[in-house]
ZATOR-649016 format. One record per residue: x, y negated, z of N, C-alpha, C in turn; residue in one letter. Coordinates in Angstrom, 3 decimals, always signed. Last residue first. Layout:
N
{{X, Y, Z}, {X, Y, Z}, {X, Y, Z}, a} ...
# end
This chain:
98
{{+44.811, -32.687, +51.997}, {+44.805, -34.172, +51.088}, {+43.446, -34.269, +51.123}, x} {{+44.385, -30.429, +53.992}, {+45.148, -31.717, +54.405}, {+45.862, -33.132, +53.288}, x} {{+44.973, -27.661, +51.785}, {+44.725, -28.464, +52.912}, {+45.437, -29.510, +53.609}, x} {{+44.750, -28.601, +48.217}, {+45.610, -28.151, +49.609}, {+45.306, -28.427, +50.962}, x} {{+42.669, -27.689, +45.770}, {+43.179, -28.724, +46.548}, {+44.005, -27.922, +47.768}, x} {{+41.948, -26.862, +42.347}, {+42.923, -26.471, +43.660}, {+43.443, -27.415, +44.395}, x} {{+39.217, -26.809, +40.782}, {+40.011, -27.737, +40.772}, {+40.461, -27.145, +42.346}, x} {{+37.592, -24.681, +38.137}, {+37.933, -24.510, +40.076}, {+39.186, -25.646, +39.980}, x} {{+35.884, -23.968, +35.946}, {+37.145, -24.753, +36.088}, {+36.953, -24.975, +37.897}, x} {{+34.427, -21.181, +34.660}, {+34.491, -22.289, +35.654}, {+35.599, -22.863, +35.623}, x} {{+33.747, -20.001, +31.217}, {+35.175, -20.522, +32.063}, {+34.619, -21.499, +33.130}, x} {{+31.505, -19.673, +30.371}, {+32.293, -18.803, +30.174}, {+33.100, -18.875, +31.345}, x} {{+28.127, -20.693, +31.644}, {+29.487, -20.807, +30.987}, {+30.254, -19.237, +30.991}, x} {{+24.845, -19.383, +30.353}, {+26.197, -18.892, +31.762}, {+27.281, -19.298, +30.848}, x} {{+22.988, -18.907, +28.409}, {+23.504, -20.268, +28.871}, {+24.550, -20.234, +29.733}, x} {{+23.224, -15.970, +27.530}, {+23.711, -17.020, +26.546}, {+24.289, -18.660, +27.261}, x} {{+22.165, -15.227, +29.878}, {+23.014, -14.866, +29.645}, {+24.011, -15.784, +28.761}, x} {{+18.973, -15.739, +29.498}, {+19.968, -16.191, +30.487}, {+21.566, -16.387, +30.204}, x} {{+18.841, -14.525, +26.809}, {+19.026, -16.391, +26.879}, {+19.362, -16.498, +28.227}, x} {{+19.271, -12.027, +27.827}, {+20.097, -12.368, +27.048}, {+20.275, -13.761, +27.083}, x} {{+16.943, -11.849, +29.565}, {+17.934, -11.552, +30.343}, {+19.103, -12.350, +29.307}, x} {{+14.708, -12.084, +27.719}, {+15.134, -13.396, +28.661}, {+16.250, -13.086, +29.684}, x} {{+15.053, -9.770, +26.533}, {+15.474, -10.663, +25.814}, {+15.517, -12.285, +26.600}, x} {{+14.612, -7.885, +28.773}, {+15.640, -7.975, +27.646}, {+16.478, -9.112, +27.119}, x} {{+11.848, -8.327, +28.678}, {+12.574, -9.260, +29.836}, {+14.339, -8.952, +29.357}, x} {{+10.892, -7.939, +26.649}, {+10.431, -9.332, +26.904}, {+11.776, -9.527, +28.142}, x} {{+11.499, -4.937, +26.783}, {+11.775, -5.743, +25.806}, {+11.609, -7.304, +25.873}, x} {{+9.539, -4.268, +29.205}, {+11.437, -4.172, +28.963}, {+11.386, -5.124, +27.968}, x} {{+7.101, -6.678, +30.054}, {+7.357, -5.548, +28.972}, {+8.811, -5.646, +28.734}, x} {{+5.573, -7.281, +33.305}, {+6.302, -7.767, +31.774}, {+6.836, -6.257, +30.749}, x} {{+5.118, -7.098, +36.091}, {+4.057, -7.017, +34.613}, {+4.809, -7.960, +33.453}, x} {{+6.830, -6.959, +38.172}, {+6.712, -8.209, +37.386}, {+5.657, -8.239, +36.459}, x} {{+7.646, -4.108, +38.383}, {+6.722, -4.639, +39.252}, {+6.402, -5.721, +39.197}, x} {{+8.401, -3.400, +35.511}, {+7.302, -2.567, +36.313}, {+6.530, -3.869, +37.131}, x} {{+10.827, -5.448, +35.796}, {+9.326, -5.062, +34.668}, {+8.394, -4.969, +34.771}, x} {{+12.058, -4.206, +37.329}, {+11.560, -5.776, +37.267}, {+10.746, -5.550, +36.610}, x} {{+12.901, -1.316, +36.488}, {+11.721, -1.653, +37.851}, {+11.486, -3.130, +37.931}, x} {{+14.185, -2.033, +33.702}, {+13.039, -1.092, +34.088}, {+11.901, -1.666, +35.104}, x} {{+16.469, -3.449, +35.004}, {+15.359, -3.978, +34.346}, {+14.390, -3.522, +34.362}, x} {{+16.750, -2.412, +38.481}, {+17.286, -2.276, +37.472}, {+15.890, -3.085, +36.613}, x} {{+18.884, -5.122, +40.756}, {+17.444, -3.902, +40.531}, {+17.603, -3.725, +39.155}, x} {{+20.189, -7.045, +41.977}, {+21.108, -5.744, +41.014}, {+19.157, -4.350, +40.801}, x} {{+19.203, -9.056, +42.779}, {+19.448, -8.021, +43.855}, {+19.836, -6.847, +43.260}, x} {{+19.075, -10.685, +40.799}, {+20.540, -11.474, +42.018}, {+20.718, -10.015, +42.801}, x} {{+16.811, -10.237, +39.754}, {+18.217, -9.789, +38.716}, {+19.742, -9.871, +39.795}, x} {{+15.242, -11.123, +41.459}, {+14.986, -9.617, +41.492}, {+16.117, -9.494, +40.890}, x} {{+15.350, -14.194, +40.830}, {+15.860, -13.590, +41.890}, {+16.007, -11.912, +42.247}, x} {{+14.080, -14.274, +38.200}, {+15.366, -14.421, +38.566}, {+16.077, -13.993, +40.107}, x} {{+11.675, -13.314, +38.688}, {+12.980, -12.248, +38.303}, {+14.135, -12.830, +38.310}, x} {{+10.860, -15.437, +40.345}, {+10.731, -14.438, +40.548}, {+11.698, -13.107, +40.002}, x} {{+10.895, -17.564, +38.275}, {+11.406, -17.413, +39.505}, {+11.697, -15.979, +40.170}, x} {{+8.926, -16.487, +36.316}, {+10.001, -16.482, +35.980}, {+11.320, -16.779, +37.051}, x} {{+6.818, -16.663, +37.675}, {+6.930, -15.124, +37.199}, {+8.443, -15.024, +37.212}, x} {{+6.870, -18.896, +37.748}, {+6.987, -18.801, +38.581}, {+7.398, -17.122, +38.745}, x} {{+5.902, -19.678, +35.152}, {+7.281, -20.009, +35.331}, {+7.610, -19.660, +36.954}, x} {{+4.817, -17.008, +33.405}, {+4.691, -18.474, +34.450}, {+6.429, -18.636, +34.448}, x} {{+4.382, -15.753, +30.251}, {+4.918, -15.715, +31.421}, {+5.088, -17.269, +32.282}, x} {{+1.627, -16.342, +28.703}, {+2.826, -16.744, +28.926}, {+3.007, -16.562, +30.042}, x} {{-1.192, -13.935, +27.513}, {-0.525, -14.947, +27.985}, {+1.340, -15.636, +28.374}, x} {{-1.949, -11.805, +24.828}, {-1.002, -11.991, +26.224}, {-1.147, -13.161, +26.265}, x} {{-4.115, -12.736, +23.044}, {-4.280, -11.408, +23.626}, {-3.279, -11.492, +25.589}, x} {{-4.769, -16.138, +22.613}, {-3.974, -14.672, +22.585}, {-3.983, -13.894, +23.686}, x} {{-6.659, -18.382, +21.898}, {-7.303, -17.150, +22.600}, {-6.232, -15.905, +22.413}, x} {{-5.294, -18.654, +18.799}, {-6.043, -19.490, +20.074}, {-6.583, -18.284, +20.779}, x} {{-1.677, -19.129, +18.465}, {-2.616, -18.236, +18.292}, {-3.609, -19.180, +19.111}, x} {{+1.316, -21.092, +17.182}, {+0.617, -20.254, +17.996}, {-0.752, -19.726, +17.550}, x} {{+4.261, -22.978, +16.559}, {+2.900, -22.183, +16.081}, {+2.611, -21.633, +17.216}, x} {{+5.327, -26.185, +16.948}, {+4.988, -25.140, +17.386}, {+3.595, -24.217, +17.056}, x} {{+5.410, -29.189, +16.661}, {+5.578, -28.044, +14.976}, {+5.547, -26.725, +15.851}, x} {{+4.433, -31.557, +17.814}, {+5.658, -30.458, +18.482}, {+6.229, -29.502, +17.264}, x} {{+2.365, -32.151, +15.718}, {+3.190, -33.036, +16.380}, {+4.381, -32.115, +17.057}, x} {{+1.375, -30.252, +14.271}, {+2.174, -31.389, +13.546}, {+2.947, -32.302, +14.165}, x} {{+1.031, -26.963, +15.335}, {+1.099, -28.035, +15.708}, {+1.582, -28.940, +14.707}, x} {{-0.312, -24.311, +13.352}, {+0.977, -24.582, +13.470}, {+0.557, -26.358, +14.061}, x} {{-2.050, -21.171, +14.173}, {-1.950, -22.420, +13.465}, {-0.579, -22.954, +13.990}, x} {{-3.191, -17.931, +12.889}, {-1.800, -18.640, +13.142}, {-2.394, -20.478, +12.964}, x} {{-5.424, -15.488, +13.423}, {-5.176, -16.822, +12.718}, {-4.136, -17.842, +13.344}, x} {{-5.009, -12.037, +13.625}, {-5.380, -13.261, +14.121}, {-4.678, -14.710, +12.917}, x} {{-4.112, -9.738, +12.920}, {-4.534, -10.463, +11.697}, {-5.186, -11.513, +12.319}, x} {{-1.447, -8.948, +13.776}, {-2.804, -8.216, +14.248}, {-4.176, -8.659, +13.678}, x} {{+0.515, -10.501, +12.508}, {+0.718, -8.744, +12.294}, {-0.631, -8.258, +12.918}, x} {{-0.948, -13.787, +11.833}, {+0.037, -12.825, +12.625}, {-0.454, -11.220, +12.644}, x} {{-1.683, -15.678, +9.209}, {-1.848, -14.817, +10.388}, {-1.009, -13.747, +10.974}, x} {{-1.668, -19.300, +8.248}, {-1.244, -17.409, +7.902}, {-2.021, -17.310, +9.177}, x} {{-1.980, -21.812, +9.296}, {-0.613, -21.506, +8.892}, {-0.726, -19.922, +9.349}, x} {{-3.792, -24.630, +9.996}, {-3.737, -23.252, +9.961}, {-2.935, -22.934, +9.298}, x} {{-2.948, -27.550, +12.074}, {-3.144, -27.090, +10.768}, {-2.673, -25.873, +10.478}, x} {{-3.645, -29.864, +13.943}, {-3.499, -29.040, +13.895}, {-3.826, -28.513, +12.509}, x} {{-3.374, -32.081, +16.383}, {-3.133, -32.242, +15.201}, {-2.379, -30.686, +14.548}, x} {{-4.363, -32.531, +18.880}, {-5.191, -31.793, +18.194}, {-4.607, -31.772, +16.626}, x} {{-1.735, -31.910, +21.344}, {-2.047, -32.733, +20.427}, {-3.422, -31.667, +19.535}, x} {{-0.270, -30.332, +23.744}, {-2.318, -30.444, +23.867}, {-2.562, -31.554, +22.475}, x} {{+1.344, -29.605, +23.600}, {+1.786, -30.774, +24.073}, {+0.401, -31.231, +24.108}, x} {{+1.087, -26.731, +24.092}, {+2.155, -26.835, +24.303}, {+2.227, -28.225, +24.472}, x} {{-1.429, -25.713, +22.995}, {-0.940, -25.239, +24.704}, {+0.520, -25.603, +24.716}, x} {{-3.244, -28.107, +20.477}, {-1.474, -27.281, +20.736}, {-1.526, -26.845, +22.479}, x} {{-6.728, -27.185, +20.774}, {-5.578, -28.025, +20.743}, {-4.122, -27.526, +21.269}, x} {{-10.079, -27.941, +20.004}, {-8.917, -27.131, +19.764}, {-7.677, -28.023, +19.905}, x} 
# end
């Protein structure tokens, strides 16, 4: 048995989650998780993928659909997109011919 996040075995059970699976919690990363969960993690290639479907104005709904993700999952990675997008570009104005 071991963390899917830094693979340490330093592991120690911590409750259970709303479907009454067994929660453990990493000691080294401190990341909880499940063993054998039901969903898997979106790839990161999944995650390529809508990023570019979001560039072609499609609606969330149909990313979803044709991504196998759940509105609400992609919702909420639309928002942490969102969150990291500066506010203010700073555009430095040069003249032609300096």
């Amino acid at each position: 048995m071991h963390c899917p996040n830094c693979y340490s075995t330093q592991l120690v059970k911590n409750g259970f989650n709303a479907l009454g699976k067994q929660l453990y919690r990493c000691k080294d990363c401190r990341r909880h998780f499940v063993l054998n969960p039901a969903k898997e993690r979106i790839s990161d290639d999944k995650k390529m993928l809508i990023d570019r479907l979001l560039l072609e104005r499609i609606s969330l709904a149909g990313i979803a659909r044709v991504v196998g993700v759940s509105e609400a999952w992609l919702q909420n990675y639309v928002n942490a997109k969102y969150a990291q997008t500066p506010r203010e570009i700073l555009v430095k104005k040069s003249l032609l011919g300096d």
